[in-house]
N, C-alpha and C positions, 0 to 999 in steps of 0.2 A: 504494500500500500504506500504511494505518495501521496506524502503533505505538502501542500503549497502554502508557501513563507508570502508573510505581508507584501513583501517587497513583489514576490512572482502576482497575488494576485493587483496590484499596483499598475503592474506591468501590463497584465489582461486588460487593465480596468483603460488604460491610456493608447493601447491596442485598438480598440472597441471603436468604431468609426461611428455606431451607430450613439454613442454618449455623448451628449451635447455637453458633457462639463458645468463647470458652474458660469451662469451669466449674471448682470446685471442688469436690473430694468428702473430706472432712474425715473421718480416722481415727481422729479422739478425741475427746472430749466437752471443747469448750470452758470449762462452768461448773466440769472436775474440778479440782480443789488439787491439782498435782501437786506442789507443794513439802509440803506437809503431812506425808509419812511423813519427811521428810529433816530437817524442823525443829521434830518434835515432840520429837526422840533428846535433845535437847539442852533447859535449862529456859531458858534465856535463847536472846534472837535472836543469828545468829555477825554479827561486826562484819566490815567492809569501808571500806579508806581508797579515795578517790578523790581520789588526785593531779590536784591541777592547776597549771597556770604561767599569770605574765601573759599575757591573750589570748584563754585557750581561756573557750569557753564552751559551754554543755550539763552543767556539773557538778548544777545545780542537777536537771535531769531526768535523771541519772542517778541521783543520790541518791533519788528520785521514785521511781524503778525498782526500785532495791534497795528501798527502805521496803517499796514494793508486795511484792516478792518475798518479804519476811519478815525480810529484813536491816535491823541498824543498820548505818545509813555516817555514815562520820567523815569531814568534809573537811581536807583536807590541801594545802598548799601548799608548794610547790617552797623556799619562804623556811622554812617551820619546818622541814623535813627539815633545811636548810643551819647550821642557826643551833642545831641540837639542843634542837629544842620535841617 
């Protein structure tokens, strides 16, 4: 008797012309601004700190994120909270 390992049925499974795979069916228009009604109410962008401490890193594409999103961010570090900047 053979047993077929994860991997062999894996192999069938991507074999298989007849398995559509997994797809994706998208319920909303990627190009829509859906911040637009949320950040027009306001004349100016709302601001956002992004705390960080020695170490961390990704602040800088956060910031990147928020810009994108319609936000100013302010970076902030764990030293000026402490030190009252």
């Amino acid at each position: 008797m053979i047993t077929r390992t994860a991997p062999d049925k894996q192999f069938e499974r991507i074999a298989d012309d007849n398995d559509p795979g997994l797809h994706v069916k998208l319920t909303f228009d990627v190009n829509e601004d859906v911040t637009a009604p949320f950040l027009s109410v306001s004349a100016s962008r709302p601001k956002v700190a992004i705390l960080r401490e020695q170490g961390v890193n990704g602040h800088v594409e956060i910031a990147a994120a928020f810009d994108r999103s319609g936000f100013t961010s302010i970076d902030v570090h764990m030293t000026d909270i402490i030190h009252g900047r």
